[in-house]
C-alpha atoms as an extended CHARMM CRD file, in Angstrom:
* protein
*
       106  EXT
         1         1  UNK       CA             47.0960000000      153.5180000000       -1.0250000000  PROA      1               0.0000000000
         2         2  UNK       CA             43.8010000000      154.7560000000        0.7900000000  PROA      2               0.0000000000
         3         3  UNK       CA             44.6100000000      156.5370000000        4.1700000000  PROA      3               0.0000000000
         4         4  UNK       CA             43.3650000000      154.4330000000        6.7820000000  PROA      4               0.0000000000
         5         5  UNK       CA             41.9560000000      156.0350000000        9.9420000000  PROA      5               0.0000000000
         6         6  UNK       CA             42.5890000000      154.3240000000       13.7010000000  PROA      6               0.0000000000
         7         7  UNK       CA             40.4300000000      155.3370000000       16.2120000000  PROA      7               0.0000000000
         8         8  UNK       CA             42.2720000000      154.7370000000       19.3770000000  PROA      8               0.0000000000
         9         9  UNK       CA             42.4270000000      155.2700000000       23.3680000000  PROA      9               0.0000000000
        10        10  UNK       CA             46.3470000000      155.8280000000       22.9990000000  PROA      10              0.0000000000
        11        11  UNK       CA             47.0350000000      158.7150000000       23.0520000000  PROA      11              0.0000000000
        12        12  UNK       CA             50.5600000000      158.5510000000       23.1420000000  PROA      12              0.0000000000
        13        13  UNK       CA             50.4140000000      157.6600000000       19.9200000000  PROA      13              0.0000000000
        14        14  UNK       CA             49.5340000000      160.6610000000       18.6410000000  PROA      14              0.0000000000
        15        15  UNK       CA             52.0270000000      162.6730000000       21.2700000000  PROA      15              0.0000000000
        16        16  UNK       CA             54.9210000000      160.5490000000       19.3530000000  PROA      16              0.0000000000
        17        17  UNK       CA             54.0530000000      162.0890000000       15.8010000000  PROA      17              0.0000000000
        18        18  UNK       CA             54.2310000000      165.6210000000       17.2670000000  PROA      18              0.0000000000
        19        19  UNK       CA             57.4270000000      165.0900000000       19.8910000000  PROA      19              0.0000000000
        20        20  UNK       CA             60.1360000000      166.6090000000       18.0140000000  PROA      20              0.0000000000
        21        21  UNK       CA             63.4330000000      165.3370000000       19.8480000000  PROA      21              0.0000000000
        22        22  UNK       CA             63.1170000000      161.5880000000       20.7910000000  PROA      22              0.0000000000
        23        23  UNK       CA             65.2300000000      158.7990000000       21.3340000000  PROA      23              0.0000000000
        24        24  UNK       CA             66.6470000000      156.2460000000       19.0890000000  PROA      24              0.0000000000
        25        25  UNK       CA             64.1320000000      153.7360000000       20.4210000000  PROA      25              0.0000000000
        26        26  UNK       CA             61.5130000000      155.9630000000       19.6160000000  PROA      26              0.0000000000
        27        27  UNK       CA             62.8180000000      156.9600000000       16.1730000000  PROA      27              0.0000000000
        28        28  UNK       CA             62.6960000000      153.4840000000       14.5490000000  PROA      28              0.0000000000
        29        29  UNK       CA             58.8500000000      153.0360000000       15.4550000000  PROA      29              0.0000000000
        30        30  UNK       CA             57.9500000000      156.3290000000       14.3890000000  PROA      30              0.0000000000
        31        31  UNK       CA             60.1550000000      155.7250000000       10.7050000000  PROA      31              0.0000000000
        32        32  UNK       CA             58.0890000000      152.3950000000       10.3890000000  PROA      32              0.0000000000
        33        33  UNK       CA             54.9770000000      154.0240000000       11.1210000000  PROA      33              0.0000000000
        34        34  UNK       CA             55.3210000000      156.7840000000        8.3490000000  PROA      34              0.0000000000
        35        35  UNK       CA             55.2390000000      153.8910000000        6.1630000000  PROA      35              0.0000000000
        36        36  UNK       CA             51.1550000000      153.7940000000        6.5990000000  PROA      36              0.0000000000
        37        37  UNK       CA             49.0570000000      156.6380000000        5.2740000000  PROA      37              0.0000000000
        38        38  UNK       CA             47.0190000000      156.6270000000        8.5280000000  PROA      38              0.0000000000
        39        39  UNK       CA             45.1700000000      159.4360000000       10.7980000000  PROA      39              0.0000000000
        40        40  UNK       CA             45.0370000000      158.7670000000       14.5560000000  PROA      40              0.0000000000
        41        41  UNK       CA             41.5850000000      160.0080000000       16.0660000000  PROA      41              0.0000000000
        42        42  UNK       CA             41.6810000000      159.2120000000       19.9070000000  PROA      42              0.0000000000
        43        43  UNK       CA             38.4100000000      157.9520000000       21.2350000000  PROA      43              0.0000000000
        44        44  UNK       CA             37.6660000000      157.0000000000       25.0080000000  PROA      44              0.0000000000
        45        45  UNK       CA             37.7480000000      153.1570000000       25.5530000000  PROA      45              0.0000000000
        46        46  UNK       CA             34.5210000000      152.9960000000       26.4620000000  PROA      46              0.0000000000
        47        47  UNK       CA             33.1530000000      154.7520000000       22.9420000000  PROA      47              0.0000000000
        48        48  UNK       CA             35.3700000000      152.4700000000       21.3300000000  PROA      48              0.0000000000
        49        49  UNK       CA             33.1170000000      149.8480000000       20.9370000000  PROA      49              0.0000000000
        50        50  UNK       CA             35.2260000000      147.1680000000       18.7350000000  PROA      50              0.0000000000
        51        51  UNK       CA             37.9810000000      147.4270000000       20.9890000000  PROA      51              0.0000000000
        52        52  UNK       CA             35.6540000000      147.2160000000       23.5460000000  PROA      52              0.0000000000
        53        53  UNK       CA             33.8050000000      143.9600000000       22.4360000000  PROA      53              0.0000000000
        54        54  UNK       CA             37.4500000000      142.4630000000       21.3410000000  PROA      54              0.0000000000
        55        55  UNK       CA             38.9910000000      142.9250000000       24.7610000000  PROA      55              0.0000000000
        56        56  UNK       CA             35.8480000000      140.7650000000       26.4440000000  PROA      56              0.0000000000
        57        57  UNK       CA             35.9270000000      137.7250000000       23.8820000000  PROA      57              0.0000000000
        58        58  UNK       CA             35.9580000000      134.2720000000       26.0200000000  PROA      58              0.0000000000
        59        59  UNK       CA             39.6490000000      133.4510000000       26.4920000000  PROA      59              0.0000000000
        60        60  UNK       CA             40.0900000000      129.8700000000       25.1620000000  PROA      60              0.0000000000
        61        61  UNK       CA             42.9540000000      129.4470000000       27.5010000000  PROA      61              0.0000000000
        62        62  UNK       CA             41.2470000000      130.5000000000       31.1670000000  PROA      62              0.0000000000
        63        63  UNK       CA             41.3730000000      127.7430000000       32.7800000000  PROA      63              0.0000000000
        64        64  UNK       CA             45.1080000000      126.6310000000       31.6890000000  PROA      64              0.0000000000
        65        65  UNK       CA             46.6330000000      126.5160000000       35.3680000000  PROA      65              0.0000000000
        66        66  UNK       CA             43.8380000000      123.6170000000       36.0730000000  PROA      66              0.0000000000
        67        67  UNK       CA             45.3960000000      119.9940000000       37.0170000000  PROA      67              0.0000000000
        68        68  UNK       CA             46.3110000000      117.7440000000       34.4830000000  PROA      68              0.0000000000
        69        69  UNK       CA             47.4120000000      114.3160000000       33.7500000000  PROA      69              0.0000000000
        70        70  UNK       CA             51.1160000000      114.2920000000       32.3860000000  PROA      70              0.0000000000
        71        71  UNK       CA             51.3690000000      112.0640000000       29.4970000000  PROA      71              0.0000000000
        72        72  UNK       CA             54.8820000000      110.2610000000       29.7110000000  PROA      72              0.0000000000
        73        73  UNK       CA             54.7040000000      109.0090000000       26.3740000000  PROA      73              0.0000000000
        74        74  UNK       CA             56.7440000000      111.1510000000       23.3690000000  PROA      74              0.0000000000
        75        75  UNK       CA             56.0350000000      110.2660000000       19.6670000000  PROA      75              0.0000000000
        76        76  UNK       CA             59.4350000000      111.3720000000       19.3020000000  PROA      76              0.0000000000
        77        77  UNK       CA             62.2980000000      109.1110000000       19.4990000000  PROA      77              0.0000000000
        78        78  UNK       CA             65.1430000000      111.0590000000       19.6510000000  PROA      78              0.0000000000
        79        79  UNK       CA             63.8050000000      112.3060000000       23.2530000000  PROA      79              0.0000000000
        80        80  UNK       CA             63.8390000000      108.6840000000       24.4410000000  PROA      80              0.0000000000
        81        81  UNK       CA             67.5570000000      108.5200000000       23.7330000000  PROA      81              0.0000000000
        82        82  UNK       CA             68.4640000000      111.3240000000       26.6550000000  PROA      82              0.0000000000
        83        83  UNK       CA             69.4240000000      110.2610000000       30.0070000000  PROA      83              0.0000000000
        84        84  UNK       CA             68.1520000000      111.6910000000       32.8840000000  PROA      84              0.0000000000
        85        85  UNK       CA             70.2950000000      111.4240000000       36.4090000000  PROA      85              0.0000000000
        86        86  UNK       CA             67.9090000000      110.7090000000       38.8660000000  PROA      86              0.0000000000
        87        87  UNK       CA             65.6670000000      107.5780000000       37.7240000000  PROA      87              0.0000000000
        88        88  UNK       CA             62.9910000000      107.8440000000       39.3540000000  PROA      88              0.0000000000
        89        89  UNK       CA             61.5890000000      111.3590000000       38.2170000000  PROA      89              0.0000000000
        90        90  UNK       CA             61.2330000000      110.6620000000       33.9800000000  PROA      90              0.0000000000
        91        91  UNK       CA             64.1630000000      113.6340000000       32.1840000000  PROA      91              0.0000000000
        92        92  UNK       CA             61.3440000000      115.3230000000       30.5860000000  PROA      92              0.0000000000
        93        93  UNK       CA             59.0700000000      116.1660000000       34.1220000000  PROA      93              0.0000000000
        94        94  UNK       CA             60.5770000000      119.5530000000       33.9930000000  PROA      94              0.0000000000
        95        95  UNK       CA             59.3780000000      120.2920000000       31.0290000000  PROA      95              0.0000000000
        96        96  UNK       CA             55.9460000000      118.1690000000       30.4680000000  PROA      96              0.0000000000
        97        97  UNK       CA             55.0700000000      120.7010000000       34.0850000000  PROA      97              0.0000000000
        98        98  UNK       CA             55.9930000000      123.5440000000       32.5820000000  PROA      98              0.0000000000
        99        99  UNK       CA             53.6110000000      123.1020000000       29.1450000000  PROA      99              0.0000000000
       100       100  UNK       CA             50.7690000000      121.6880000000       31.5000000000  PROA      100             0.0000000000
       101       101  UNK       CA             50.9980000000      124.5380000000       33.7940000000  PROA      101             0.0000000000
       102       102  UNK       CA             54.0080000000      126.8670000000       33.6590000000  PROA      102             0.0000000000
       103       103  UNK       CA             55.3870000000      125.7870000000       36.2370000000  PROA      103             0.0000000000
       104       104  UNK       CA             58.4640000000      123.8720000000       37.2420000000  PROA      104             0.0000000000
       105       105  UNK       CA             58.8870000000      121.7690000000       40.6230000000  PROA      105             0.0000000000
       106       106  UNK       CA             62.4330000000      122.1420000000       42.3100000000  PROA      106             0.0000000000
């Protein structure tokens, strides 16, 4: 396998090859990183220029906590079937809110 070099602003990634007494915690990510023939160069953020230009890509998601319109209608029949105690909110509110908008009204 070709060794692979990651040019990174963590630096505590290279601090956790040379630490010679960690925890357990610890241990188990630095065992699977030995695993990779890999060379950590650390390199300011701002030099970083792929990180750079991958942390500003357009966020497809932005504007998830706008209003929407809650579709009351399930493809699914088996979520029909479950009864809900108080009629007149539909059982599945809670959780039609919470994938429009994480939230959940109490």
């Amino acid at each position: 396998m070709n060794k692979s070099i990651v040019y990174t602003d963590h630096s505590a990634l290279k601090y956790l090859f040379t630490k010679k007494d960690v925890k357990a915690r610890l241990l188990r990510w630095i065992l699977l990183l030995q695993e990779f023939d890999f060379k950590v160069i650390d390199t300011r953020g701002a030099e970083n220029y792929a990180a750079d230009h991958l942390s500003r890509l357009e966020n497809p998601y932005e504007n998830i906590f706008d209003p929407k319109e809650i579709n009351e209608t399930f493809p699914l029949e088996s979520l029909n079937k479950v009864a809900h105690k108080d009629p007149s909110t539909p059982w599945f509110a809670d959780l039609a809110n919470y994938h429009a908008g994480n939230f959940i009204i109490k």
